[in-house]
C-alpha positions in Angstrom: 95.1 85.3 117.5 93.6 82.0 116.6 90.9 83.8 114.7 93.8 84.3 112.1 94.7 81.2 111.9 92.6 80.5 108.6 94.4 83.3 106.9 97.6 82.0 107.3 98.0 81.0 103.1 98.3 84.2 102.4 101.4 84.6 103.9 103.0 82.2 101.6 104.9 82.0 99.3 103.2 79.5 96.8 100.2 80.3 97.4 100.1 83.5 95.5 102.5 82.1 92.4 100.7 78.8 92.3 100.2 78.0 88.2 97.5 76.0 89.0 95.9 77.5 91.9 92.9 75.4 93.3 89.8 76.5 91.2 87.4 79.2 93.1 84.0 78.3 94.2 80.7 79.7 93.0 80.4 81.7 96.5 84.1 83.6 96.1 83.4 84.2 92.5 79.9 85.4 93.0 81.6 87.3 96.5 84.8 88.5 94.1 82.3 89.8 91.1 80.0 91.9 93.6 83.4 93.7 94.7 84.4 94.7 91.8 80.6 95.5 91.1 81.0 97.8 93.5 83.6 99.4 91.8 81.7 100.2 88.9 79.0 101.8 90.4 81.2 103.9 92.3 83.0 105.2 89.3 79.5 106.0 87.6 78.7 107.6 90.3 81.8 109.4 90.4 81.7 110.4 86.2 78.3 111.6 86.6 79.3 113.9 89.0 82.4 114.6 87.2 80.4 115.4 84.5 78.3 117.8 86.6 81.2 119.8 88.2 83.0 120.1 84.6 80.6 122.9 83.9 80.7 124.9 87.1 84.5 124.2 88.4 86.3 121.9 85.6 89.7 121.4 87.9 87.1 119.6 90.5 85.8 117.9 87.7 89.4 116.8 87.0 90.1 116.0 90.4 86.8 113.6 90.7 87.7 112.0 87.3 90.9 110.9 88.5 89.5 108.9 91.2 86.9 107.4 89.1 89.5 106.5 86.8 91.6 104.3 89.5 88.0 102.9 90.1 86.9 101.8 86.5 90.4 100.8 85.8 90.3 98.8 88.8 87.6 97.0 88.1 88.6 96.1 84.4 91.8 94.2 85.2 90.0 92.8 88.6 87.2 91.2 86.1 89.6 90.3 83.5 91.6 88.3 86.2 89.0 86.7 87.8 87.8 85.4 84.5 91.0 84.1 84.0 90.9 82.3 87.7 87.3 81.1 86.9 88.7 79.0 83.5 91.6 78.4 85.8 94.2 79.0 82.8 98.1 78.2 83.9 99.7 81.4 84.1 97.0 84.1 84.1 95.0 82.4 86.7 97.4 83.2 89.4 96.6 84.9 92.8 99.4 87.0 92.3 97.2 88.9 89.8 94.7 90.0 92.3 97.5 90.9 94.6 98.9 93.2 91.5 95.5 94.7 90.6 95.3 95.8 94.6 99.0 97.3 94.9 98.3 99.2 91.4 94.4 100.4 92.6 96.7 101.8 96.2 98.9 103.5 93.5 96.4 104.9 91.5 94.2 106.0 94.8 97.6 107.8 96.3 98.3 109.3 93.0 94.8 110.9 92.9 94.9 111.8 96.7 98.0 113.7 96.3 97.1 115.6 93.2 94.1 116.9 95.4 95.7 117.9 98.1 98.9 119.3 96.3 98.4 120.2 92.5 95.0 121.0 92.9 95.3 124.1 94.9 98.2 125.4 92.8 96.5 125.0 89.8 93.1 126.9 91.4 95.6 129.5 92.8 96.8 130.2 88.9 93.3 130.0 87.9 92.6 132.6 90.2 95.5 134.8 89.1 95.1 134.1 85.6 91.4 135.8 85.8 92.2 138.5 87.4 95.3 139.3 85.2 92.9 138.7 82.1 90.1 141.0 83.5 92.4 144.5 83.1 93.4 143.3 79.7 91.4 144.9 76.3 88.8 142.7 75.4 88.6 141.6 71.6 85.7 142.7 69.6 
């Protein structure tokens, strides 16, 4: 276990509610901006496709919208507190805000999981019903 050893700050206390946390180097920032580069692309990505399935199936255009959102939003407040970090400002430049922006991206990501794999079928399922209820009413002309 000595390979952990370097990680051993995280499990402290002050180090993630440190007002004046030491600054970040050039490396982590340039390391911390790619991440949440990546997160970007992945939610293009993701609304492009989004957009593309809205016109054939628009509840799996929902579904894929959802998880781009947790991505875009993610990478919003990820950007907005590293910037803070970078000009190492008292309060907002805390660790703890990095730690908040990944419990609130695992929200967001469980949120969007579950609605596909439970509200997703139910609401195809009524789909389904509703269509074929509609298709022995009169048409309007």
């Amino acid at each position: 276990m000595h390979f952990l050893a370097g990680y051993a700050a995280l499990l402290q206390y002050r180090y993630w509610v440190n007002p004046r946390p030491v600054p970040l180097g050039p490396s982590l920032v340039g390391s911390i901006f790619a991440f949440f580069g990546w997160f970007v692309v992945a939610a293009a990505v993701l609304y492009i496709l989004a957009r593309y399935l809205k016109k054939r199936d628009p509840l799996k255009g929902d579904v894929v919208r959802r998880f781009a959102r947790a991505l875009i939003s993610t990478a919003v407040l990820g950007y907005i507190f590293l910037f803070f970090s970078y000009e190492q400002l008292p309060l907002l430049g805390m660790r703890l805000w990095f730690l908040l922006v990944f419990v609130l991206f695992t929200v967001w990501l469980v949120r969007a999981i579950v609605f596909a794999l439970r509200e997703y079928p139910r609401l195809r399922d009524a789909e389904v019903e509703r269509r074929r209820f509609e298709k022995y009413l009169p048409k309007s002309k």
